[in-house]
N, C-alpha and C positions, 0 to 999 in steps of 0.2 A: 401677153400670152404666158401660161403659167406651165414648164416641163416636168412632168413626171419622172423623178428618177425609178429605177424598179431596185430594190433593196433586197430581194432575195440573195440567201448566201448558201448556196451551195455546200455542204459538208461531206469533205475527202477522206472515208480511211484508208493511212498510208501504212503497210504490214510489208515486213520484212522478212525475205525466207531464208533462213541458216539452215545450210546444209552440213546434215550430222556424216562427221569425219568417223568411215571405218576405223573399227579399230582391232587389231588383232585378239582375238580372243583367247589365246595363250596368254599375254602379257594381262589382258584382263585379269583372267584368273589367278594366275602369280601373286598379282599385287593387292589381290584384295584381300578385308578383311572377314576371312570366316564365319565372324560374329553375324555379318551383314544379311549370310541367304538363310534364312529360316523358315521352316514348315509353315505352310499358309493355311489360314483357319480362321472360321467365321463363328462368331456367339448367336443360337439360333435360339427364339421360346416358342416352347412349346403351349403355344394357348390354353388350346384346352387344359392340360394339367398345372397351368400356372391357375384357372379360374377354378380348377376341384379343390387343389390342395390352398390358394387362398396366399399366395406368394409368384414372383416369378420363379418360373421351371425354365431356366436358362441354361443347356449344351452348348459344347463345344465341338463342332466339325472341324477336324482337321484331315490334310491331303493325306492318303497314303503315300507310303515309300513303292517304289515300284517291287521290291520283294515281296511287301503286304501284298500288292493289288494282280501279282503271278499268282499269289499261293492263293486269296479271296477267288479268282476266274479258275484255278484251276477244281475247287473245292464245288464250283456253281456247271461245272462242267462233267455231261453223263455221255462215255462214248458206249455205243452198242454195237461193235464189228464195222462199219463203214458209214455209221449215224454216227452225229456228236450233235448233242441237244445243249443250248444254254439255260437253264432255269433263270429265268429272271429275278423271279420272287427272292429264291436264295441268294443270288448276286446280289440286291440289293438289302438283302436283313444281315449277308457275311461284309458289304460293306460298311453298312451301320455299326455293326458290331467294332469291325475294326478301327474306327474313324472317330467315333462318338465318344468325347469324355465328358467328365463334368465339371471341370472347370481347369485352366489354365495350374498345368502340374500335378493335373491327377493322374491317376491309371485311366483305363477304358470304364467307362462307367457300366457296360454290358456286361462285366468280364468279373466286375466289383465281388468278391466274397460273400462278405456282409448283406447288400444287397440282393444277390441270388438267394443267400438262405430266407433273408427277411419277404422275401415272397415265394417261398419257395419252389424258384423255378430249377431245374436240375442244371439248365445248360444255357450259355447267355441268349442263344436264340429263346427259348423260353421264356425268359425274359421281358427280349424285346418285344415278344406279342402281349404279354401283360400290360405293358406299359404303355406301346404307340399303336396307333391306328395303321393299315396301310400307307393313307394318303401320308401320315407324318413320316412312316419310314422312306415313302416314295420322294421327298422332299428333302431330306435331311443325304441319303442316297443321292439327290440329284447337286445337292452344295458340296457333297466331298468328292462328288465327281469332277465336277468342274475346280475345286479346290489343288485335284490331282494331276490339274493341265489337261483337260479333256473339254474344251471350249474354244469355241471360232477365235478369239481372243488371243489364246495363251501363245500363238509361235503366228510371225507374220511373214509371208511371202514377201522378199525384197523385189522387185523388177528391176532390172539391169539399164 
């Protein structure tokens, strides 16, 4: 009589949880190095005008400083005696403008001199409607937003 052994082998994953040791965040900050927290910012293209002009059209979103993004919300804010309306639209073309350069070390590319005159827009929102579409500014707006910690992501509830 011939015994069938059964040869299946079962595979275990074994994971190990390390638990992350508080750590004072004074001394954090003391001891690091400067260098380390920098402005967060993403290289965005802009499609379309990379396929007109026949090259990539490659911006740089970067976060606002929270001085920018008081004085941007205050400029996009209309009070009327016990009404305060937020214009969206201009929220997001005053945060384009401020957030948007054009490449790692440049100025704002909105703001550019040269650029303004070479299309002769008077003021950098002027500009910015030459150049992008809504939906582009509503997209480039939504990466410096989240770029400026304004996402589920950016700060996390510890539970106790």
């Amino acid at each position: 009589m011939a015994v069938k052994k059964n040869t299946e082998v079962e595979n275990v994953e074994v994971t190990e949880t390390v638990e992350k040791e508080a750590v004072n965040v004074l001394d954090l900050l003391l001891g690091s190095d400067l260098g380390t927290i920098k402005q967060p910012h993403k290289d965005m293209e802009i499609t379309r005008l990379s396929e007109a002009l026949g090259a990539p059209f490659v911006v740089r979103c970067e976060a606002l400083s929270p001085d920018t993004y008081e004085e941007v919300q205050e400029n996009a804010i209309k009070i009327n005696g016990k009404d305060v309306d937020l214009d969206m639209n201009k929220l997001q073309m005053l945060t384009v403008i401020e957030g948007v350069k054009a490449t790692a070390g440049d100025g704002l590319l909105l703001k550019n001199k040269e650029l303004l005159s070479r299309f002769k827009a008077p003021t950098p929102k002027e500009l910015c409607r030459k150049l992008f579409l809504s939906g582009e500014v509503a997209n480039m707006y939504n990466a410096i937003t989240k770029l400026s910690g304004f996402s589920e992501t950016a700060v996390k509830e510890l539970k106790n």
